[in-house]
N, C-alpha and C positions, 0 to 999 in steps of 0.2 A: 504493500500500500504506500511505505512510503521510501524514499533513499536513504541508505548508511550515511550518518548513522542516524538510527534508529531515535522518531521523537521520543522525549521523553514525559510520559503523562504522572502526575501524583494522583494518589488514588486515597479518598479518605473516608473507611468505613468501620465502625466500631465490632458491627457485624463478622466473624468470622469468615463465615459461609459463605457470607452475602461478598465478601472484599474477596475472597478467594476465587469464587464463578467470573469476577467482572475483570479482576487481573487477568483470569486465562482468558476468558474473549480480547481485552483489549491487545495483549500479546499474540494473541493468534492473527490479529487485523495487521499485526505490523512495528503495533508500540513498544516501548519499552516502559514500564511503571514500577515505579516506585510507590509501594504499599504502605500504608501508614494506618495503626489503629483508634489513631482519636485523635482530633486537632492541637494537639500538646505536641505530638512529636512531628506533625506535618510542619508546625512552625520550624521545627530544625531541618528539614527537608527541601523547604521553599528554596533554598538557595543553590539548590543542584543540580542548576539547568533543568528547570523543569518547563515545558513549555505549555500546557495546560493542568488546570487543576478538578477532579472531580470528587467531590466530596457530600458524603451527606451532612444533612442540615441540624436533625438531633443529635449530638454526641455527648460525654459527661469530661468534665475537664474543662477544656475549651472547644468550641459547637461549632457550626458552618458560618454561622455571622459573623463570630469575632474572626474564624478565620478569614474568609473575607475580606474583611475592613486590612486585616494585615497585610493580606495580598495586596490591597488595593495599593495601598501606601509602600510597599518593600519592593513590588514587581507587576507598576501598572500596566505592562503590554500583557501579562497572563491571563487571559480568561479564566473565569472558576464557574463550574455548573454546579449547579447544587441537584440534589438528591433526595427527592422528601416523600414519606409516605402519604395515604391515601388522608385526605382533610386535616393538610396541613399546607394548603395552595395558597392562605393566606401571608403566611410565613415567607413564602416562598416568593410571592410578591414583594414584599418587604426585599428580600434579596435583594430582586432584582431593581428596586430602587436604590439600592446600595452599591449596586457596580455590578452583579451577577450579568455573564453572561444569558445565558438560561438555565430553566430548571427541567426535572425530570420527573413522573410522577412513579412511586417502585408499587409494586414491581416494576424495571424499567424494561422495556422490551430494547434487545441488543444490538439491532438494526436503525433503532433510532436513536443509542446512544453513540454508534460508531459515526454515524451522521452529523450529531449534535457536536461529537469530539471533533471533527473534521472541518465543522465550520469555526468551531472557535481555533484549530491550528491556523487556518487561514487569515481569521484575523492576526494573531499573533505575530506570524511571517508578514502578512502587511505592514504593521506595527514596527519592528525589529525591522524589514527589510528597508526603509524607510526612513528610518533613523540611521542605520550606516552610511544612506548616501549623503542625507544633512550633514552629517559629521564628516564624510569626506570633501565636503565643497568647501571653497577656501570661504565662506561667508556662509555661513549654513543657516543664520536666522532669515538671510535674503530669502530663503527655499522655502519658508516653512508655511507659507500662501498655497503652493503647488503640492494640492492633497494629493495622494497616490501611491500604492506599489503595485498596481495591477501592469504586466510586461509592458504594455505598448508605454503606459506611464515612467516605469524604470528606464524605457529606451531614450524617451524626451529629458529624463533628468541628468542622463547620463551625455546626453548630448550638448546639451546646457554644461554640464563641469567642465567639457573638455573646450567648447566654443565661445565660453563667457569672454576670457580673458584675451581675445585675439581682436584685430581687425576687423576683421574678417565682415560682409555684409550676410543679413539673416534673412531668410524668407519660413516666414510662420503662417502655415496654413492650417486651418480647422472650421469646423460649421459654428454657428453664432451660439457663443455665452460657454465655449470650452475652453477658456481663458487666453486669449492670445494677448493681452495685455499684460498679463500676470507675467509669462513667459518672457515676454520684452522686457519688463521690470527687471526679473532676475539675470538677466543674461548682462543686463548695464550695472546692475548691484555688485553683481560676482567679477565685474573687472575691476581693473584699474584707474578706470573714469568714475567711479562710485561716488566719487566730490565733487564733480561737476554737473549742468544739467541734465534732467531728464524729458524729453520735449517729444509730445505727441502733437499730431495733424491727423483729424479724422475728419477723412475725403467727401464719406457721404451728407457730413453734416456742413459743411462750408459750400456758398454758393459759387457754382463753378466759373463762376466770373470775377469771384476774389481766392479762390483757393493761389493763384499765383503769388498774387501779394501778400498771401499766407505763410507762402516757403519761403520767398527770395525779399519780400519786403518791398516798398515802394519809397520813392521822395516827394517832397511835397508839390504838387499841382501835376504829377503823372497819369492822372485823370480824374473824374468828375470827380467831386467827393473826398479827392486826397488833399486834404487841408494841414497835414503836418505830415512830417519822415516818418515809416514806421519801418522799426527792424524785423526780418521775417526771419521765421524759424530758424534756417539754418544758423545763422549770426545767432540767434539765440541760444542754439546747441552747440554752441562752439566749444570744444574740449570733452564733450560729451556723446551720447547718443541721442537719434533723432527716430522715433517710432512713425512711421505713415502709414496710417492705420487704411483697411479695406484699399490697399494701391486700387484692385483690379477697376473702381469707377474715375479713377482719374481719366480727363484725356488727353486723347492720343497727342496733340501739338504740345501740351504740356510732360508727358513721359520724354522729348526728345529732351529738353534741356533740365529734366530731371539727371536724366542720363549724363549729361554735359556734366553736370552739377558734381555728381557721382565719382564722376571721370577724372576734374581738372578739379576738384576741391577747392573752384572758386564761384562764386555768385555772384551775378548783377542784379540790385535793384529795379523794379520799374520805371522808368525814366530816366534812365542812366547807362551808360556804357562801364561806370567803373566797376571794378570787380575787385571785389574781397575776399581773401587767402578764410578760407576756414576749416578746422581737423573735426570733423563731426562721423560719428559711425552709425551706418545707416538698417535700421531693423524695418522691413516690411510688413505686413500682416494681408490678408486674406480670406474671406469665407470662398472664392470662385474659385474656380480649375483656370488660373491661367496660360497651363498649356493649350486649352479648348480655345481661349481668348484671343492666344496669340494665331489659334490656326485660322477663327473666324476675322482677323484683319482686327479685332479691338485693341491688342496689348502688343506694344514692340517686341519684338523677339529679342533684339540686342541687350533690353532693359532687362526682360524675363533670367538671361543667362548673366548678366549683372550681377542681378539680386538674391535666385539662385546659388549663390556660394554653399554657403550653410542652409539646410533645410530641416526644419520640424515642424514635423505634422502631426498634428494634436488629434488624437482618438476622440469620438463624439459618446457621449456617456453609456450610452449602449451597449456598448462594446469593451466596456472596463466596470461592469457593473459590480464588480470582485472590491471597487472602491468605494464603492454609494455607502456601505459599513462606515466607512472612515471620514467620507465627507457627512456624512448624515450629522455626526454624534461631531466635529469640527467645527460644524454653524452650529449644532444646537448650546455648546458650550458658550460661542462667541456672542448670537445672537439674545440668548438667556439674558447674559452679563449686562448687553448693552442695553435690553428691555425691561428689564429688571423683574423676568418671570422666574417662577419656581423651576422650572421644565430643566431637566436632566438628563433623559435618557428617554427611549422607543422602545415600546415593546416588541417582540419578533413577529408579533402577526403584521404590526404595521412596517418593520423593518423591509418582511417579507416585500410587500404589498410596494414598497417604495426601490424597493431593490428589480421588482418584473416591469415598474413603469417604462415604457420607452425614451421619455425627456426629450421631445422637440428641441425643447432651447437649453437642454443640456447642462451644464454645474449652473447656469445663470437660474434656471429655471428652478429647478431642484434649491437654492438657496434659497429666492422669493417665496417657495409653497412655505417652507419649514417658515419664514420669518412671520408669514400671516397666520400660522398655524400658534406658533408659540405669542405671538400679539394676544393673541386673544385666549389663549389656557393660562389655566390657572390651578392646575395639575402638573405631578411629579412626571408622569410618561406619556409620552403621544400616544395613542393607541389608534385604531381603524378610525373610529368614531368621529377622532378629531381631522382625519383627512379630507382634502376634497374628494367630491361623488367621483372622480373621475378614477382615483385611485381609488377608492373605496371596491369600485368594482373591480379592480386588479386581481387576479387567481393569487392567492399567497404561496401557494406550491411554487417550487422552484423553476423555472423556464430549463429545458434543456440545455441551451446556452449556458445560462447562469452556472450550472453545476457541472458542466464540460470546463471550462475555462476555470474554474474554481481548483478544479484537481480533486474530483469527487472521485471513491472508489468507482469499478466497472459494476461492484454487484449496485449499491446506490443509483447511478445510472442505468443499470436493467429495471430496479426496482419502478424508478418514474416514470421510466418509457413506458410500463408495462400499467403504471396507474393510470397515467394519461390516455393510453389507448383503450382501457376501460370506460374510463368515465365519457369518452366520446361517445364508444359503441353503446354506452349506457348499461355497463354489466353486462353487457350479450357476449359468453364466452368464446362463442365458436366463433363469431364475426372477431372476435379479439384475437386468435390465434392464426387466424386465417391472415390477416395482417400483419400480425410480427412473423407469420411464415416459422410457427413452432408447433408441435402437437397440442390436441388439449391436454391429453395427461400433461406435459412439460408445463402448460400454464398452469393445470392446476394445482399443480406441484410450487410451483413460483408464487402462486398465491398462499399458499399454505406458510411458506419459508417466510416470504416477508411479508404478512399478518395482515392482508391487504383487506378491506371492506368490503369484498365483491361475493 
């Protein structure tokens, strides 16, 4: 299940029997666990590399709460599930106000504990994997805006460590609200111009009949309206970087002496012939395919391989949903503070439910629901309830995607496939089998194993 070596789970049950049976499952999936009989001794434990922790809730000594709160405080990337019997969900709540990851109701069934463990590793490796790479940027609180360890995310930060500190021109492409601005921030933070200015130009929003004298500036009486000199951006960013934000709607007559600009790292004002030396480092941005642009005759090709140097390409939330964990509960901390709500933490149904949403506008989007969400509670955890309808009606089951790209076991991913294609066929077994192309015995045998409703 997983690579050498071997994670390592703590396991905390006061129960003999009961810690005995859950060791050998957990060991047989893959883990490696470290057993403990009561939270007295897991406290000495905690610090052994442990990468998750499963523990029950009633113990004598010290119980699953206080361990917990310990954890919380000695080794905040660990997840801890708690473990609690039958009408003690209240408790258990409680938890998970407290930092639990999830809980478990015992008897636990072993399929949904190996699940449960698998999602809180993944947290964990986010967590951990995430913090190495802040710690390796030579400015690591610059990074710490840029939520993620899901691959595509690791690739963009790592491309950022190595491109920050260069010349070099960027071209940042991504669909709208996947932070291409953020990106430019860090890339100008993490050099060596970090003291000088930081200067955006966003294209779509300046009228194209002053975006010129937006960049290059104008002197006074260079046309109607121009009543004083003003300096345009570049002279602005001088020593610095210069962000132009959405290039792909600038146009085409103004891209030639962008280029120039580019080129000869001098500028003419409007209404003037003289030209001023400027060292400015130029980050582009984009939501369009400016290769498509450049083929339909809108965007210079010269300019395109220009700017082109360096490229990152920002994943649209979709596709890195393995983060939504991490951005969820990152505004929900920032946004709390600054609204001054109770709101702490998402339960897993609506975790679920915010994790299967697709997000059109992507982190942007995903930030505004949670901020109208937490405006208005006045409660410790979001739950469904507090959602919009739109999520509300989200499946909370995990998308195939989701638990593909997560690093979910093969049997976990049989087990969905095989829920899903139920709940289509509407429990019709034959028509179920007939489409996964497996006998019915074999399904219903697959049903039997993993405890399925059908």
């Amino acid at each position: 299940m997983t690579d050498s070596p071997k994670v390592r789970i703590l396991l905390v049950e006061d129960d003999a029997g009961s810690r005995e049976t859950t060791k050998s499952f957990l060991e047989r999936s893959g883990f490696e666990v470290l057993a403990a009989e009561d939270g007295a001794r897991a406290l000495q434990r905690l610090s052994e590399g442990v990468a998750v922790v499963v523990t029950d809730l009633k113990m004598p000594r010290v119980d699953g709460m206080q361990l917990l709160k310990f954890a919380r405080q000695e080794a905040p990337h660990t997840p801890v599930i708690i473990l609690t019997g039958q009408g003690s969900e209240e408790a258990a709540v409680e938890a998970l106000k407290a930092g639990a990851f999830h809980y478990l109701t015992k008897p636990v069934n072993p399929q949904q504990l190996r699940h449960v463990v698998q999602q809180a590793l993944d947290r964990f490796q986010m967590a951990t994997e995430i913090a190495a790479l802040h710690q390796r940027l030579s400015e690591s609180a610059t990074f710490e805006t840029i939520i993620g360890a899901s691959a595509p995310m690791r690739k963009v930060l790592e491309t950022i460590s190595v491109a920050a500190d260069t010349v070099s021109t960027v071209l940042i492409s991504g669909e709208t609200g996947t932070g291409k601005e953020l990106v430019a921030r860090a890339l100008h933070l993490g050099s060596s111009r970090r003291a000088k200015p930081f200067v955006v130009v966003n294209c779509p929003a300046i009228p194209e009949s002053l975006i010129e004298s937006e960049l290059f500036g104008h002197v006074k009486g260079a046309f109607t309206g121009a009543m004083d000199d003003r300096v345009g951006k570049f002279v602005a960013a001088d020593g610095g970087t210069l962000l132009i934000d959405e290039i792909g709607d600038m146009q085409l007559g103004l891209q030639a002496k962008l280029l120039r600009a580019i080129e000869t790292r001098q500028v003419s004002p409007i209404g003037t012939n003289k030209e001023t030396q400027v060292d400015v480092r130029i980050i582009a941005s984009t939501h369009q395919d400016l290769q498509n642009l450049v083929m339909e005759g809108k965007f210079r090709e010269d300019l395109y391989y220009r700017l082109n140097v360096v490229q990152v390409a920002l994943p649209p939330l979709r596709e890195r949903r393995e983060d939504i964990a991490l951005l969820v509960r990152a505004f929900i901390d920032e946004l709390a503070a600054r609204h001054k709500r109770p709101v702490h933490d998402v339960t897993p149904a609506a975790l679920a439910r915010l994790q299967n949403f697709d997000w059109p506008g992507n982190v942007r989007q995903l930030r505004n629901t949670l901020e109208s969400i937490i405006v208005l509670s006045t409660r410790e955890l979001i739950d469904v309830a507090d959602l919009p309808v739109p999520l509300r009606d989200v499946s909370d089951a995990p998308t195939l995607q989701s638990l593909i790209s997560a690093g979910t076991s093969l049997p976990d991913i049989e087990q969905e496939v095989i829920r899903q294609t139920l709940e289509r066929t509407h429990g019709n077994r034959a028509e179920t089998a007939q489409i996964l192309g497996i006998s019915g015995r074999t399904l219903q045998r697959r049903i039997k194993d993993y405890n399925l409703p059908f």
